[in-house]
GUMAR-503210 format. One line per 4 residues: their letters; for each residue x, y, z of N, C-alpha, C. Coordinates in steps of 0.2 Angstrom, whole numbers. Example, Ala and Ser with C-alpha at 12.3 -4.5 7.8 and 13.67 -1.06 7.14 Angstrom:
GUMAR-503210
AS = 66/-28/39/62/-22/39/66/-16/39 ~ 64/-11/35/68/-5/36/64/0/39
This chain:
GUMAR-503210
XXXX = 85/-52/-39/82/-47/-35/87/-41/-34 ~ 83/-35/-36/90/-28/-34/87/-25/-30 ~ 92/-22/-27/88/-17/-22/83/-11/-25 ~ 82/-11/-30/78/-3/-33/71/-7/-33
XXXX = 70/-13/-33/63/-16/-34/60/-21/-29 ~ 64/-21/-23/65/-27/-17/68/-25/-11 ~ 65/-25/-6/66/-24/1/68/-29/3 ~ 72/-30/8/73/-40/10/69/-39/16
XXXX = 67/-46/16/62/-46/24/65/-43/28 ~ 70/-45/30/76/-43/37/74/-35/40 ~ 71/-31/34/70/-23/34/65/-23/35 ~ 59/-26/36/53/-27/35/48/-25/33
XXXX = 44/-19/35/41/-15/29/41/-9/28 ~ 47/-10/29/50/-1/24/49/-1/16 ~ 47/5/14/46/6/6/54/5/4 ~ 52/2/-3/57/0/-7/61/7/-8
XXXX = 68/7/-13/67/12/-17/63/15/-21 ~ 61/20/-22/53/19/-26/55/21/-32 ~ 53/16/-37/51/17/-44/46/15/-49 ~ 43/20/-52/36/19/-52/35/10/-55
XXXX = 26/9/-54/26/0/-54/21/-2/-49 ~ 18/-8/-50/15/-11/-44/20/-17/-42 ~ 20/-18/-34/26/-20/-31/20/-23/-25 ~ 21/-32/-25/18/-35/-20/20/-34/-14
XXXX = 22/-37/-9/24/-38/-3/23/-44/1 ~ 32/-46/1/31/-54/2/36/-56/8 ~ 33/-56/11/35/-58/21/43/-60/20 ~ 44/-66/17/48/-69/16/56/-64/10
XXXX = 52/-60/3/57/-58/-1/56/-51/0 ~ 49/-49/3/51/-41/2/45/-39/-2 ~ 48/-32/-7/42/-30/-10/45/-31/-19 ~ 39/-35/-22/40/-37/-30/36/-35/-35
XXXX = 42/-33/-39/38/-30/-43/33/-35/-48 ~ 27/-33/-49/20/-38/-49/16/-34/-52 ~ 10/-37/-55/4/-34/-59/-1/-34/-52 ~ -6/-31/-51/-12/-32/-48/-17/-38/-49
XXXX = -19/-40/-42/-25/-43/-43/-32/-43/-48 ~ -33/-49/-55/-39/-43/-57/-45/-43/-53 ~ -46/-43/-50/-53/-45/-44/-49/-44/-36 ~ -50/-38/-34/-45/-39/-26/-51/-41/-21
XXXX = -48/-45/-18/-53/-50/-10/-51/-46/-6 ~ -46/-49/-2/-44/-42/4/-37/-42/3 ~ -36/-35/0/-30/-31/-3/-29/-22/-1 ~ -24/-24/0/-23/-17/2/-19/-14/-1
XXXX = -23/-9/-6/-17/-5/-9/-14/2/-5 ~ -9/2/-7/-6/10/-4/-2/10/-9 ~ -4/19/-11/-4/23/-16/2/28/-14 ~ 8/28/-17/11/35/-15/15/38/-21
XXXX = 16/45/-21/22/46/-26/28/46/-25 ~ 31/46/-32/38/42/-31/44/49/-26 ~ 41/54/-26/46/59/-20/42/58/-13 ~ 39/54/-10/35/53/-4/38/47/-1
XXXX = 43/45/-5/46/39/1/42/41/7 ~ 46/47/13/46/48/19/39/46/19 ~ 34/47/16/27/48/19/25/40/19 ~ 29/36/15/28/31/12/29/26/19
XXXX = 35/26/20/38/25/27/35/26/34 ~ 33/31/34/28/36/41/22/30/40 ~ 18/30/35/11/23/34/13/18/34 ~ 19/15/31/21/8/33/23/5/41
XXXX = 26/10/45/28/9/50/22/10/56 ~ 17/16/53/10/16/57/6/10/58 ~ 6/7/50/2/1/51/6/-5/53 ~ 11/-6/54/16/-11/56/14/-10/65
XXXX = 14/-3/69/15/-3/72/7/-6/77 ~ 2/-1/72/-6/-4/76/-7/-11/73 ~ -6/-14/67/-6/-21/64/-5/-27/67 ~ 2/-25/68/7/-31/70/8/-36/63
XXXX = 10/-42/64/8/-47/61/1/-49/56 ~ -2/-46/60/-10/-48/57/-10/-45/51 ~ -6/-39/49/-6/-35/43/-4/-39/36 ~ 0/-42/35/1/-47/31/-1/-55/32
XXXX = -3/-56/35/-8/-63/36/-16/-61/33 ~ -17/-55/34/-24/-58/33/-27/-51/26 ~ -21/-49/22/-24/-45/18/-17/-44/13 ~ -19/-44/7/-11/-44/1/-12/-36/3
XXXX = -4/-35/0/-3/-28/2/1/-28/-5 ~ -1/-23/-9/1/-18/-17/3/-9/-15 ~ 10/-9/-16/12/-4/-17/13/-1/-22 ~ 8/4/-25/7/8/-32/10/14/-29
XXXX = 15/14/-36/20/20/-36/19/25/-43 ~ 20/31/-44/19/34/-48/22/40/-47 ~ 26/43/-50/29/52/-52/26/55/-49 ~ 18/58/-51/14/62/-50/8/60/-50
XXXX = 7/56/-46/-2/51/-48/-2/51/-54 ~ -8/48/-58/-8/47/-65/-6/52/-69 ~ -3/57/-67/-4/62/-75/3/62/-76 ~ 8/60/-71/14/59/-74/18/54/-69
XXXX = 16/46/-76/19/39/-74/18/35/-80 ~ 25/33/-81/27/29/-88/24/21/-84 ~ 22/22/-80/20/12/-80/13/11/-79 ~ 10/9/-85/3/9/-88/-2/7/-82
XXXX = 1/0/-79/-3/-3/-72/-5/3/-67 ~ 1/4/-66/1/9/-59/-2/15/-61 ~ -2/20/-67/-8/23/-68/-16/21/-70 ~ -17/18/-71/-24/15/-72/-25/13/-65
XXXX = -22/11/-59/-26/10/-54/-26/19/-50 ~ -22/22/-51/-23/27/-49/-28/31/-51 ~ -29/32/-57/-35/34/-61/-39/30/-58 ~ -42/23/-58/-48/20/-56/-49/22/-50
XXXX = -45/21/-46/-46/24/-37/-47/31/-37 ~ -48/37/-42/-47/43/-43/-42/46/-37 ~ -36/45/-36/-31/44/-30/-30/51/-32 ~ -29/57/-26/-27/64/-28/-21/67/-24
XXXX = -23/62/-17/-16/63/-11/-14/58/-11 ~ -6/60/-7/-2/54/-7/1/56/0 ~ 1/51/4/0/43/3/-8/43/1 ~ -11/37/0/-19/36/-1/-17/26/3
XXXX = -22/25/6/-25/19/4/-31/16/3 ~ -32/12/-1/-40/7/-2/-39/0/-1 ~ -44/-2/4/-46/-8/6/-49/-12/4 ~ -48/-16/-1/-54/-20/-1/-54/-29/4
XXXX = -60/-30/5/-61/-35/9/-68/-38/6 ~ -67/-46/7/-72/-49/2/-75/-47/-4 ~ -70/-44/-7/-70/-42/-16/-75/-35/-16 ~ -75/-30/-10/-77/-25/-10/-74/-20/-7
XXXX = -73/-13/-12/-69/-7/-8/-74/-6/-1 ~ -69/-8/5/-72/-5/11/-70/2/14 ~ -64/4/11/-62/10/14/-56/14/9 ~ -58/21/8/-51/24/6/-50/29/9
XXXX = -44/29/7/-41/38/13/-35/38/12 ~ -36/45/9/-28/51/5/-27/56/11 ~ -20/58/11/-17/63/12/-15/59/20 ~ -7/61/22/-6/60/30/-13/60/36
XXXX = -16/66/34/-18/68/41/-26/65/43 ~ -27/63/36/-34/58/36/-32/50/37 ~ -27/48/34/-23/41/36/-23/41/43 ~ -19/46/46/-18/45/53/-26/45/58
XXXX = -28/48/57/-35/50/60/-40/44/62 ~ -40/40/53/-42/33/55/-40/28/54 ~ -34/26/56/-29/22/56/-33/15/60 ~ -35/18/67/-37/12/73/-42/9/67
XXXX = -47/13/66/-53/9/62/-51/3/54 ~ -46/8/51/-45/2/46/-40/-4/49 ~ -37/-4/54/-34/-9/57/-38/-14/62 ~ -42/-12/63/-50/-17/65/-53/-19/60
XXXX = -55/-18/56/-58/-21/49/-52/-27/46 ~ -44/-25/46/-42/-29/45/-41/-35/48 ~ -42/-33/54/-41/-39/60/-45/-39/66 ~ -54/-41/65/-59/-37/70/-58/-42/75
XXXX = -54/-46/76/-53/-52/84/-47/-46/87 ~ -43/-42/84/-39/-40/88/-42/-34/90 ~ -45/-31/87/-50/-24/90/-46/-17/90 ~ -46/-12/95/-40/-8/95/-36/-7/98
């Protein structure tokens, strides 16, 4: 485990170092570097570029904060890192899900839940806006 590809739990969901890759998110080790799901159930990717740490941080700590717990109990979580969204990133994975997702802002995320996109949403100010709603989807016993 190095710190340029792993977060230790103790830090919880802070972004990694970023370097481009898809990077699971494991309660226990942190964030690993990992292929994606071929079929996502309920997976939540978040999309950022590798200069948006901060923004990366600002959405991890928002959903940490409305989530709690529930957030990694009840949906994998993938963090797709890239240069400059697809048009400039040397790791094949993480560009192809950018390209699939037609990702334009960063941060972005996409939902899916029972092997269907239920929600996407680029840039800060759209994340934040509907942040309560995708955190009710993820966990609709906890509500807002």
């Amino acid at each position: 485990m190095t710190a340029s590809s792993t977060t230790p739990a103790s830090t919880g969901l802070a972004c990694p170092e970023l370097n481009e890759g898809v990077f699971a998110y494991d309660p226990q080790r942190g964030w690993i570097r990992t292929s994606p799901p071929e079929k996502p159930e309920n997976t939540l990717f978040i999309f950022v570029n590798i200069f948006c740490r901060h923004a990366c941080n600002e959405l991890l700590n928002r959903l940490r904060e409305k989530a709690g717990g529930s957030l990694v109990r009840n949906v994998e979580m993938y963090l797709v890192v890239c240069t400059r969204f697809h048009k400039v990133c040397s790791d094949a994975t993480a560009e192809s899900l950018f390209r699939t997702h037609d990702i334009i802002a960063s941060p972005a995320i996409v939902l899916y839940l029972g092997g269907r996109q239920v929600v996407k949403l680029q840039g800060s100010l759209r994340i934040e806006r509907e942040l309560d709603k995708l955190v009710s989807m993820i966990n609709p016993a906890r509500g807002h």
